[in-house]
PQR file of N, CA, C, O and H, with PARSE charges and radii, in Angstrom:
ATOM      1  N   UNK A   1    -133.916 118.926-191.260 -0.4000 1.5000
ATOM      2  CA  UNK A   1    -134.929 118.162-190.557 -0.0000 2.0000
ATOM      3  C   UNK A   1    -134.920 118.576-189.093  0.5500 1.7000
ATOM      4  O   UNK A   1    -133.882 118.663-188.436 -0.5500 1.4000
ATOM      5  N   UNK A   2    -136.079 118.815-188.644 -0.4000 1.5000
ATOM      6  CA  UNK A   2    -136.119 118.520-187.052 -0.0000 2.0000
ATOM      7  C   UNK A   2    -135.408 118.212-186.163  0.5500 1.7000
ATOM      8  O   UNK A   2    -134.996 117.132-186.587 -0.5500 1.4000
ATOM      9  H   UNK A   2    -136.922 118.744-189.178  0.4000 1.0000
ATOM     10  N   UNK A   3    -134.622 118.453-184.571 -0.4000 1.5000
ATOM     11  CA  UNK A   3    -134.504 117.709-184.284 -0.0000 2.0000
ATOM     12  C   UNK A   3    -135.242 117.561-182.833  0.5500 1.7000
ATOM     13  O   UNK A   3    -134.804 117.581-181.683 -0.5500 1.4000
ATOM     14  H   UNK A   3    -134.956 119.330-184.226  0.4000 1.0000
ATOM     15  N   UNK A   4    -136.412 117.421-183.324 -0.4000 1.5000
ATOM     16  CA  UNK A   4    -137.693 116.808-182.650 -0.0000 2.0000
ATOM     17  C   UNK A   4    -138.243 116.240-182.970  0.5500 1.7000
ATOM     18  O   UNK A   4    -138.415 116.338-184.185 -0.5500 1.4000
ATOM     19  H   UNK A   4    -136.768 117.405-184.258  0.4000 1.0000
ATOM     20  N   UNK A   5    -139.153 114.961-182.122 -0.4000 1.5000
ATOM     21  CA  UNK A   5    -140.042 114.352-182.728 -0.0000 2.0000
ATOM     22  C   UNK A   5    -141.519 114.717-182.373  0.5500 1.7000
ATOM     23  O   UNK A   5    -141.795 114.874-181.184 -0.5500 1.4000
ATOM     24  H   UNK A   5    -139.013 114.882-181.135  0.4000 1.0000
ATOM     25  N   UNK A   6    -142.646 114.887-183.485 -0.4000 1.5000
ATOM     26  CA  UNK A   6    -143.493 115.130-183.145 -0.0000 2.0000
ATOM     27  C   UNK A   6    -144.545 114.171-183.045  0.5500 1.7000
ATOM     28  O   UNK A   6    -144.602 113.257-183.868 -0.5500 1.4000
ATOM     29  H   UNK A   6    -142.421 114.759-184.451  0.4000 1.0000
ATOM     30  N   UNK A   7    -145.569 114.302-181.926 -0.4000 1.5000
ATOM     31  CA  UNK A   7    -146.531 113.025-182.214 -0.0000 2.0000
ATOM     32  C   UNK A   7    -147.608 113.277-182.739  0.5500 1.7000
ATOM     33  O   UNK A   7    -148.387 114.230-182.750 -0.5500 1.4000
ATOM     34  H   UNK A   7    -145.523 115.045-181.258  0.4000 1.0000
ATOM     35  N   UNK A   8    -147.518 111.685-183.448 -0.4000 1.5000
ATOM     36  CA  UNK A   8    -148.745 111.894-184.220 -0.0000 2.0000
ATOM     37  C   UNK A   8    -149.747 110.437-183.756  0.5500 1.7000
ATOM     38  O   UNK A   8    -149.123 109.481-183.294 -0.5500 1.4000
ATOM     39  H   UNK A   8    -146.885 110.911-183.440  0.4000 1.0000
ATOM     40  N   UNK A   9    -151.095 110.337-183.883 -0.4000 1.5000
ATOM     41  CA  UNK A   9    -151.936 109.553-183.942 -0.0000 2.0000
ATOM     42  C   UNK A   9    -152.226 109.046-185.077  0.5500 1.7000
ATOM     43  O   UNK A   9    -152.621 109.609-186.098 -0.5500 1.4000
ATOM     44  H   UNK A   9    -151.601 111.114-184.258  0.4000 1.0000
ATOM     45  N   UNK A  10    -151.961 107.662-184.816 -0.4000 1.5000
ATOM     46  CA  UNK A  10    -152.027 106.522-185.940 -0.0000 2.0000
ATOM     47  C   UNK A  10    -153.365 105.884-185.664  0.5500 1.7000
ATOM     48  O   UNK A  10    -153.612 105.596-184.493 -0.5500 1.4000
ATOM     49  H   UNK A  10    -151.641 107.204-183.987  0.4000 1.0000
ATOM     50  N   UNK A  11    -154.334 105.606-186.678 -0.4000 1.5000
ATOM     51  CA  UNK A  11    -155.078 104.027-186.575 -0.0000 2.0000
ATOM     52  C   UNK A  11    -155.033 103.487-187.599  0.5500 1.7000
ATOM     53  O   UNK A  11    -154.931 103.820-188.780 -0.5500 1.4000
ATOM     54  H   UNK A  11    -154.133 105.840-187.629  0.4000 1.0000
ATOM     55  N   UNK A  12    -155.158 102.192-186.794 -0.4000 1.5000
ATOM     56  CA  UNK A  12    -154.453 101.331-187.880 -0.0000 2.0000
ATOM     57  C   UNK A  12    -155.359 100.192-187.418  0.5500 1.7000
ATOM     58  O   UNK A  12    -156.065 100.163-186.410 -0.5500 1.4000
ATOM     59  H   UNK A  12    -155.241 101.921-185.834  0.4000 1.0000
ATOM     60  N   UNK A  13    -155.155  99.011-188.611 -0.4000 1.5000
ATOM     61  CA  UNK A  13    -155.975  97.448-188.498 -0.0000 2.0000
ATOM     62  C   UNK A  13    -155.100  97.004-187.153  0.5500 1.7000
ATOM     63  O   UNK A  13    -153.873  97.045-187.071 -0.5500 1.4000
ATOM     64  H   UNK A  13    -154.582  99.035-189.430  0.4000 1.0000
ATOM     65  N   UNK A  14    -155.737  96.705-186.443 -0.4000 1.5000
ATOM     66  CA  UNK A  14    -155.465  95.504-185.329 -0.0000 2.0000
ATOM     67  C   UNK A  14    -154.710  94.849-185.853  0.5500 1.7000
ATOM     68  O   UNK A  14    -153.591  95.265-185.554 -0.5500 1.4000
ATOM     69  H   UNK A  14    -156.734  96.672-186.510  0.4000 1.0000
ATOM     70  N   UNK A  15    -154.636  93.755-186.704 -0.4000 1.5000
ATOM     71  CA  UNK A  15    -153.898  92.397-187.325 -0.0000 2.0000
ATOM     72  C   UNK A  15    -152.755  93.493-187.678  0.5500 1.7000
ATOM     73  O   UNK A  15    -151.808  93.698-186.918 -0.5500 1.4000
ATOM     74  H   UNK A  15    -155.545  93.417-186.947  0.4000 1.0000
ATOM     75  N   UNK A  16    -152.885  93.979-188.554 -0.4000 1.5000
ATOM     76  CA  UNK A  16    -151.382  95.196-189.286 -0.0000 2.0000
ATOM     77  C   UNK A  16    -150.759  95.628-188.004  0.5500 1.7000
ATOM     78  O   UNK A  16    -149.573  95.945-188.095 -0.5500 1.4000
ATOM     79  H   UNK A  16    -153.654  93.812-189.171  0.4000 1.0000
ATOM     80  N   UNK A  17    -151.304  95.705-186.848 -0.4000 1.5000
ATOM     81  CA  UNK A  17    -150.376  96.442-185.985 -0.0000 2.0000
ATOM     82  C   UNK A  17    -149.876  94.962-184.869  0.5500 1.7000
ATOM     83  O   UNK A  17    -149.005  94.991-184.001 -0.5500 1.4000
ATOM     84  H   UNK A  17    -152.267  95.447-186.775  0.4000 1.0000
ATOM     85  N   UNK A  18    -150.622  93.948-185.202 -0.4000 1.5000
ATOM     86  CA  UNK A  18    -150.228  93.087-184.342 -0.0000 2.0000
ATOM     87  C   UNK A  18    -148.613  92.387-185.326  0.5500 1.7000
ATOM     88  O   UNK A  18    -147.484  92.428-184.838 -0.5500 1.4000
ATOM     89  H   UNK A  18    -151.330  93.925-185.908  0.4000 1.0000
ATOM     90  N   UNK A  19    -148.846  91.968-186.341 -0.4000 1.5000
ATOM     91  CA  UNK A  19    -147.771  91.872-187.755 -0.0000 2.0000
ATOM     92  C   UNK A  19    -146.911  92.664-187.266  0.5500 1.7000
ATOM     93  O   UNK A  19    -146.048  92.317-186.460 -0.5500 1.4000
ATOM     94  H   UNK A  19    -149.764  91.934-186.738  0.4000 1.0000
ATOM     95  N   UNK A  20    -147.120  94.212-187.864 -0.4000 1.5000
ATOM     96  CA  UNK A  20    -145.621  95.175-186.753 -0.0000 2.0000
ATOM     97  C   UNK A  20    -145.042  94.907-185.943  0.5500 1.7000
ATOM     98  O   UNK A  20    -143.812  94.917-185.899 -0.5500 1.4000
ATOM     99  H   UNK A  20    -147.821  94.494-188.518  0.4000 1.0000
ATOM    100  N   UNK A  21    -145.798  94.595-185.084 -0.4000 1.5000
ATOM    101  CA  UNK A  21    -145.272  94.183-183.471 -0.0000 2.0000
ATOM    102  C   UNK A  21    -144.282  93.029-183.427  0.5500 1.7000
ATOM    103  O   UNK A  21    -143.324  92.924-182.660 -0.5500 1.4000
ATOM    104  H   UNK A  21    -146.798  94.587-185.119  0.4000 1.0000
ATOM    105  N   UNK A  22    -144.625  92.275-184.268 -0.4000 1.5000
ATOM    106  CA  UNK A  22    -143.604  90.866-184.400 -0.0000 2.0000
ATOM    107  C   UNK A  22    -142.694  91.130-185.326  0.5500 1.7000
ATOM    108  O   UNK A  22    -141.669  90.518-185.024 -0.5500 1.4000
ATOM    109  H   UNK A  22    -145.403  92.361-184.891  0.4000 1.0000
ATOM    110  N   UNK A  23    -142.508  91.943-186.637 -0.4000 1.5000
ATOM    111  CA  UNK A  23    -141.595  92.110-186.733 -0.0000 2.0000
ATOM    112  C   UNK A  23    -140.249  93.252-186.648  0.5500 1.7000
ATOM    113  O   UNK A  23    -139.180  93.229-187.259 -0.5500 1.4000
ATOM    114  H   UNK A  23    -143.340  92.441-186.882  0.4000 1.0000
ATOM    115  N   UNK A  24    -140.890  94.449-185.414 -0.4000 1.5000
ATOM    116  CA  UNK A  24    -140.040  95.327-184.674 -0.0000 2.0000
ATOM    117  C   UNK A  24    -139.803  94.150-183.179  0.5500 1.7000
ATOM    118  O   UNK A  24    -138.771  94.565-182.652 -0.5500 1.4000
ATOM    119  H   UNK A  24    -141.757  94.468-184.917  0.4000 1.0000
ATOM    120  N   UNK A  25    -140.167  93.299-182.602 -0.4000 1.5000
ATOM    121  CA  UNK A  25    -139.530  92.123-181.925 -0.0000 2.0000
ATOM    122  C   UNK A  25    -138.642  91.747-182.440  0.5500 1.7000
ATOM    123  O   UNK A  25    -137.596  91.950-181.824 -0.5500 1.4000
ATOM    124  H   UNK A  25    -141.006  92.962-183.030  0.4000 1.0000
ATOM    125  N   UNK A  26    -138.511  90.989-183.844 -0.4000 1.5000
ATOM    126  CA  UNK A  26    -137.688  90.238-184.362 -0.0000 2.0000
ATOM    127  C   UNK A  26    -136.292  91.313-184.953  0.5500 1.7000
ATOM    128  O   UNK A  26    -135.317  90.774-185.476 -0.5500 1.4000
ATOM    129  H   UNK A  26    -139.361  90.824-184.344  0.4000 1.0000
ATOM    130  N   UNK A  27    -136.350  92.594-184.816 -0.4000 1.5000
ATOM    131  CA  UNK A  27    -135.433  93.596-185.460 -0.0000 2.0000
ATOM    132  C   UNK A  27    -135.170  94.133-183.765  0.5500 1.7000
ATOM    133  O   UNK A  27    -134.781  95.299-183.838 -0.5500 1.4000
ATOM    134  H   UNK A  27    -137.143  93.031-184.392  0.4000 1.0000
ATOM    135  N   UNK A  28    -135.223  93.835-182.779 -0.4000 1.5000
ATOM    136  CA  UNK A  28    -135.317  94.180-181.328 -0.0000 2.0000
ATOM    137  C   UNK A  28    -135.562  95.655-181.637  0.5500 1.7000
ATOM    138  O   UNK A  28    -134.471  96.202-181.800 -0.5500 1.4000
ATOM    139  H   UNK A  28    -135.540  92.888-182.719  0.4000 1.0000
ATOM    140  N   UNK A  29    -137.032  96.885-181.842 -0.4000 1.5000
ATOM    141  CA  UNK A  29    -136.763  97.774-181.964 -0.0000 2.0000
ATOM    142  C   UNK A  29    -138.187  97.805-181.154  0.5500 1.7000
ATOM    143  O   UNK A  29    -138.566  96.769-180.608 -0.5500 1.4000
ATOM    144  H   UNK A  29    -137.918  96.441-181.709  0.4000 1.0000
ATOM    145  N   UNK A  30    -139.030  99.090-181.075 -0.4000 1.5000
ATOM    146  CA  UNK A  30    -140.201  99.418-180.524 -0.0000 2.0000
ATOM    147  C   UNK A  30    -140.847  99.191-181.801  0.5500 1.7000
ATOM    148  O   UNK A  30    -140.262  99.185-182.884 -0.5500 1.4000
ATOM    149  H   UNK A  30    -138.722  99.931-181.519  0.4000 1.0000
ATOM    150  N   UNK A  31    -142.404  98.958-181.569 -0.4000 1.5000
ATOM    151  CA  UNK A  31    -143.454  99.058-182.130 -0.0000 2.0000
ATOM    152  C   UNK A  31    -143.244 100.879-182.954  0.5500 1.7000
ATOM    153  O   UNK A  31    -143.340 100.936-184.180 -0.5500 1.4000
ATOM    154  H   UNK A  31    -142.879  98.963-180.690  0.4000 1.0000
ATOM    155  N   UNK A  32    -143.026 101.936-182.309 -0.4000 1.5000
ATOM    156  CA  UNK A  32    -142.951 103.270-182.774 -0.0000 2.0000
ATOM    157  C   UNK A  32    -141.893 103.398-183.518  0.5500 1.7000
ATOM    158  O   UNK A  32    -141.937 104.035-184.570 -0.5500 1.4000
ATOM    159  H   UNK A  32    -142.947 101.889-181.313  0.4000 1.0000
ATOM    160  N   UNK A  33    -140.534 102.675-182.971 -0.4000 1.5000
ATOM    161  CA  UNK A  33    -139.468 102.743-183.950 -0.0000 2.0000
ATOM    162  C   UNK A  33    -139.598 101.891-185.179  0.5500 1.7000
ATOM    163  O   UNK A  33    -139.742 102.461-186.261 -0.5500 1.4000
ATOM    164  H   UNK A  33    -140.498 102.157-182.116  0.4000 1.0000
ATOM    165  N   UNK A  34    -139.575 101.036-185.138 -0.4000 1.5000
ATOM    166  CA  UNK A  34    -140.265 100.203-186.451 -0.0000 2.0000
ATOM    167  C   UNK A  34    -141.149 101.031-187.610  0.5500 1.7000
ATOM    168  O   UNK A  34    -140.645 100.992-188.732 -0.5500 1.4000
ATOM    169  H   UNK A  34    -139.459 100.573-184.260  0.4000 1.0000
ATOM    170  N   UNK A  35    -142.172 101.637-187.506 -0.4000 1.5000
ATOM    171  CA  UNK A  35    -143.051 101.849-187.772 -0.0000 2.0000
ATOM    172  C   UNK A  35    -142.127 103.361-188.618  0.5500 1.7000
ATOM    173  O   UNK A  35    -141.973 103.431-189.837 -0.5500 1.4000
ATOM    174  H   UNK A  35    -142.582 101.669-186.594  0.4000 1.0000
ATOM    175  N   UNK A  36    -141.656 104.365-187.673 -0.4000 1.5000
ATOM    176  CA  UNK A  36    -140.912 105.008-188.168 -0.0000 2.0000
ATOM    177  C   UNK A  36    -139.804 104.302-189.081  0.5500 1.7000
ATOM    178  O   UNK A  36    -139.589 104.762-190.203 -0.5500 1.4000
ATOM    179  H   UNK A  36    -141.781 104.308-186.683  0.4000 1.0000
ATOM    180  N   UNK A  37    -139.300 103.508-188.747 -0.4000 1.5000
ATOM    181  CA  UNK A  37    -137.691 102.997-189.725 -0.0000 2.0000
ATOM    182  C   UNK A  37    -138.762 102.801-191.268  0.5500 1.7000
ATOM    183  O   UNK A  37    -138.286 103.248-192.312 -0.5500 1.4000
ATOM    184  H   UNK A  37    -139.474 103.135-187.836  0.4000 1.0000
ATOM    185  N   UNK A  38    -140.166 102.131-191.314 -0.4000 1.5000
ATOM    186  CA  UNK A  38    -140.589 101.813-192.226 -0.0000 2.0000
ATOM    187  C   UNK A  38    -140.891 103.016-193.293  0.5500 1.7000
ATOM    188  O   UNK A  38    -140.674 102.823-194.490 -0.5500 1.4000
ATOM    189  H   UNK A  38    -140.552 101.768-190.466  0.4000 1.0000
ATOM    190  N   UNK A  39    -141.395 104.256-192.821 -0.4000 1.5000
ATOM    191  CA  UNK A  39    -141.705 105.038-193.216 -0.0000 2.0000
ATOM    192  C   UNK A  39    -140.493 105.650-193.673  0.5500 1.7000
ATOM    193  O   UNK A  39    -140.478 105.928-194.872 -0.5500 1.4000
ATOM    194  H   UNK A  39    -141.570 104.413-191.849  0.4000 1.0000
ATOM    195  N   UNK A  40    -139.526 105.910-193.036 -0.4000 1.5000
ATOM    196  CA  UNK A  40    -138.211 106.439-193.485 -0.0000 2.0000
ATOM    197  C   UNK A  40    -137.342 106.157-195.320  0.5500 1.7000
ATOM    198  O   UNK A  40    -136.716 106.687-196.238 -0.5500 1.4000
ATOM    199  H   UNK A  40    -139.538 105.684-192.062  0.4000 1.0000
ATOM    200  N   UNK A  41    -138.077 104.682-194.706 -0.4000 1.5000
ATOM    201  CA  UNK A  41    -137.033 103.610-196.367 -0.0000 2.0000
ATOM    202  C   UNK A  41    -138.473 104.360-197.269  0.5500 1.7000
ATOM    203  O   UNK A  41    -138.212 105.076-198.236 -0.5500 1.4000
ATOM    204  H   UNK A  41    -138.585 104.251-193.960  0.4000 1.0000
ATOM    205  N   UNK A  42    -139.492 104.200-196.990 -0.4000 1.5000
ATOM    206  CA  UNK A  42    -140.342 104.801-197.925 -0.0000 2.0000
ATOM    207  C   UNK A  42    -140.283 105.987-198.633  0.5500 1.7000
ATOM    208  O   UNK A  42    -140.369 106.127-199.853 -0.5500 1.4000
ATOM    209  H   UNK A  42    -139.704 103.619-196.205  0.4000 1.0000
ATOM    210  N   UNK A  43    -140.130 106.836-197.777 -0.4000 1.5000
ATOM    211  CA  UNK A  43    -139.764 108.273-198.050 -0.0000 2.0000
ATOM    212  C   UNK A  43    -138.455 108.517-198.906  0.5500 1.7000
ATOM    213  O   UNK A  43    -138.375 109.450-199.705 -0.5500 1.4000
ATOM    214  H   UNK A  43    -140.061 106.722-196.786  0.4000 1.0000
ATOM    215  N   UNK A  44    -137.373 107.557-198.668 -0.4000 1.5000
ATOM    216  CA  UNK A  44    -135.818 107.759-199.113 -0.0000 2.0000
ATOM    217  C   UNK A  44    -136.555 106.855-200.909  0.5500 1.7000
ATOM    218  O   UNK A  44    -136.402 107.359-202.022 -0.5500 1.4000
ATOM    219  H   UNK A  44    -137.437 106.799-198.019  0.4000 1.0000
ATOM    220  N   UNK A  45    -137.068 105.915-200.714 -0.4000 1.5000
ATOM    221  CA  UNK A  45    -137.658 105.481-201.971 -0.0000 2.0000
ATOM    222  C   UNK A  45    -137.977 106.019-203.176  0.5500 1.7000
ATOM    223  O   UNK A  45    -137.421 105.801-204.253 -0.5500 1.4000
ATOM    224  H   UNK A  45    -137.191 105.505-199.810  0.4000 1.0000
ATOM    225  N   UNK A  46    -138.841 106.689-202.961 -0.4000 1.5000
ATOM    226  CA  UNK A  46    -139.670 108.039-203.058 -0.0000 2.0000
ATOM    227  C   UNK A  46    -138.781 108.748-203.492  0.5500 1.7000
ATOM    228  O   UNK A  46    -138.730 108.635-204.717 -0.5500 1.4000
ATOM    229  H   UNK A  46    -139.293 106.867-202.086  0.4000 1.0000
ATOM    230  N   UNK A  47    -138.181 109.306-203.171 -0.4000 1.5000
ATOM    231  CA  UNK A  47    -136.859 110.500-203.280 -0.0000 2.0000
ATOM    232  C   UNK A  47    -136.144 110.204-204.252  0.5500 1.7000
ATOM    233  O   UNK A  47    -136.045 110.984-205.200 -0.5500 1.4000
ATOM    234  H   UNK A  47    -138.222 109.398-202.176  0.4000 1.0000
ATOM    235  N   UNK A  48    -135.242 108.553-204.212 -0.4000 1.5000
ATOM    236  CA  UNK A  48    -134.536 107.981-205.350 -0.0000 2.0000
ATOM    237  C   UNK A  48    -135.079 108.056-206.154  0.5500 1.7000
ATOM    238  O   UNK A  48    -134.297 108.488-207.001 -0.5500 1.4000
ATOM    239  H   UNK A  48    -135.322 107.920-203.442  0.4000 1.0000
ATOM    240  N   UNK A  49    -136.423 107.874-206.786 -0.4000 1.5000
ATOM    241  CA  UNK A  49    -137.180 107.778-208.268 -0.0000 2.0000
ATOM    242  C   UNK A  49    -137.709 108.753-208.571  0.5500 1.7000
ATOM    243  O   UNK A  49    -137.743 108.914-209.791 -0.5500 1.4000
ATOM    244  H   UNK A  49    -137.059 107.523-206.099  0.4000 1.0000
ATOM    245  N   UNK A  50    -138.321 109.786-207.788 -0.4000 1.5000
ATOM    246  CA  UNK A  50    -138.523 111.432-208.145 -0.0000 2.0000
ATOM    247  C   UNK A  50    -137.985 112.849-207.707  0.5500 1.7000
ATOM    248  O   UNK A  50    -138.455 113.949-207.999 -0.5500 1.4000
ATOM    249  H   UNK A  50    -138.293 109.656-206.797  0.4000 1.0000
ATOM    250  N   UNK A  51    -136.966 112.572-206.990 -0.4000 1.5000
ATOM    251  CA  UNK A  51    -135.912 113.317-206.645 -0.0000 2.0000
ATOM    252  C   UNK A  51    -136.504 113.676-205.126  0.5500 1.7000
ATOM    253  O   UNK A  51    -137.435 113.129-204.535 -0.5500 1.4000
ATOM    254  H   UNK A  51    -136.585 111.679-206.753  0.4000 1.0000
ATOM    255  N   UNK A  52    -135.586 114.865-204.659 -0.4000 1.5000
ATOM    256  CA  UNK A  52    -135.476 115.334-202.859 -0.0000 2.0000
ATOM    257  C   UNK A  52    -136.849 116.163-202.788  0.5500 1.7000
ATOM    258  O   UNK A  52    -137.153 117.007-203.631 -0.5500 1.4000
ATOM    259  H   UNK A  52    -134.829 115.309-205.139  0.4000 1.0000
ATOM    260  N   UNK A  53    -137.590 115.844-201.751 -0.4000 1.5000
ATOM    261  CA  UNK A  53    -138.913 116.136-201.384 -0.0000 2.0000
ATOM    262  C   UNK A  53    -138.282 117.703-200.475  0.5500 1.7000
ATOM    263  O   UNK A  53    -137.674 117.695-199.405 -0.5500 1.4000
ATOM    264  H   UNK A  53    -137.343 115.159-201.066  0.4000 1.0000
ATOM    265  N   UNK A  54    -138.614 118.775-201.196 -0.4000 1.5000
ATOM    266  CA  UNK A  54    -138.842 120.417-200.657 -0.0000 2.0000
ATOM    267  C   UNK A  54    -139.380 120.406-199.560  0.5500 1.7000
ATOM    268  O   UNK A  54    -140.436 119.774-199.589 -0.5500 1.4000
ATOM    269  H   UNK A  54    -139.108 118.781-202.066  0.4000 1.0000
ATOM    270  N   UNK A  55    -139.112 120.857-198.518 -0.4000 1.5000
ATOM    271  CA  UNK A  55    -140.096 120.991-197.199 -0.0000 2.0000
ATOM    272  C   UNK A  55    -140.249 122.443-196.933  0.5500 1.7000
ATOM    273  O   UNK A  55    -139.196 122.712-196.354 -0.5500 1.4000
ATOM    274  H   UNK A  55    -138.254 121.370-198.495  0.4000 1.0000
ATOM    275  N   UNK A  56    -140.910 123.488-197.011 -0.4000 1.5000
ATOM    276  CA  UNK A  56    -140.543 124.857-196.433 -0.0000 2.0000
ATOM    277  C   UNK A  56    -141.004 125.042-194.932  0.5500 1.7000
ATOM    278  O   UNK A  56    -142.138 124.831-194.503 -0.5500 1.4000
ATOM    279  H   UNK A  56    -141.765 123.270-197.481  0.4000 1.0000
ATOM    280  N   UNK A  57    -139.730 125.545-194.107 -0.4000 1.5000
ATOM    281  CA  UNK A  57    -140.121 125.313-193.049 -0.0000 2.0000
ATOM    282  C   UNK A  57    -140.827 126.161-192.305  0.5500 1.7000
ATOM    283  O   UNK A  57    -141.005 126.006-191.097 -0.5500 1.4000
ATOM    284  H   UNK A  57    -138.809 125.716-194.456  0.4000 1.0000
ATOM    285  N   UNK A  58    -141.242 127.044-192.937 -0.4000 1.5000
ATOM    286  CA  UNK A  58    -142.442 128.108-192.375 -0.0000 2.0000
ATOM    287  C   UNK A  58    -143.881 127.262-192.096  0.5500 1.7000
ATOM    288  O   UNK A  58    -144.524 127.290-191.047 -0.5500 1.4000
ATOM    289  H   UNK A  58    -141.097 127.169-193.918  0.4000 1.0000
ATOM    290  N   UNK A  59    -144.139 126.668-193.056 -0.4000 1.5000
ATOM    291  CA  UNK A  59    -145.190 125.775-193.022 -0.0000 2.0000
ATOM    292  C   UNK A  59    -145.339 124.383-191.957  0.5500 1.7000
ATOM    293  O   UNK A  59    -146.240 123.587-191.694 -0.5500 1.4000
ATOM    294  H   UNK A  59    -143.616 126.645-193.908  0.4000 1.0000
ATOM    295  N   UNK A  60    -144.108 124.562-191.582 -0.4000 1.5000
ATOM    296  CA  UNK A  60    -144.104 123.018-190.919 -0.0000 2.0000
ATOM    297  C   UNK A  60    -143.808 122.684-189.292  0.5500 1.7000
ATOM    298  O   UNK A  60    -143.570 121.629-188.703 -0.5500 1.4000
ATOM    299  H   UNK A  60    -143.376 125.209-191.796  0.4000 1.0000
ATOM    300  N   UNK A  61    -143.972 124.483-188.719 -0.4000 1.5000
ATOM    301  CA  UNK A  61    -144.118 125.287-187.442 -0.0000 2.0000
ATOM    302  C   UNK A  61    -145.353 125.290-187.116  0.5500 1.7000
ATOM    303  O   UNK A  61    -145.723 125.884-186.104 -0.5500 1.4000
ATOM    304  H   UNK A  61    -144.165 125.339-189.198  0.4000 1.0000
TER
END
């Protein structure tokens, strides 16, 4: 994996990002970290029930 982060542009529902917001408050994290931690458990999810996701990293330069 990376060890960079790259940015990306999100849109998202107003209400869904206001929801986020309260509960990366309540986990004391950022709105961006949150959002990432969420995506992370998703991805590891993902992985447990259909195995390790291939990345080739030529493609991802």
């Amino acid at each position: 994996m990376a060890d960079y982060k790259k940015a990306y542009t999100l849109r998202i529902d107003e209400t869904l990002l206001d929801k986020i917001r309260v509960v990366a408050e309540k986990n004391k994290r950022s709105i961006n970290a949150q959002i990432e931690y969420l995506i992370q458990q998703c991805v590891e999810e993902f992985e447990a029930k259909h195995g390790e996701i291939k990345i080739d990293e030529e493609k991802t330069e």
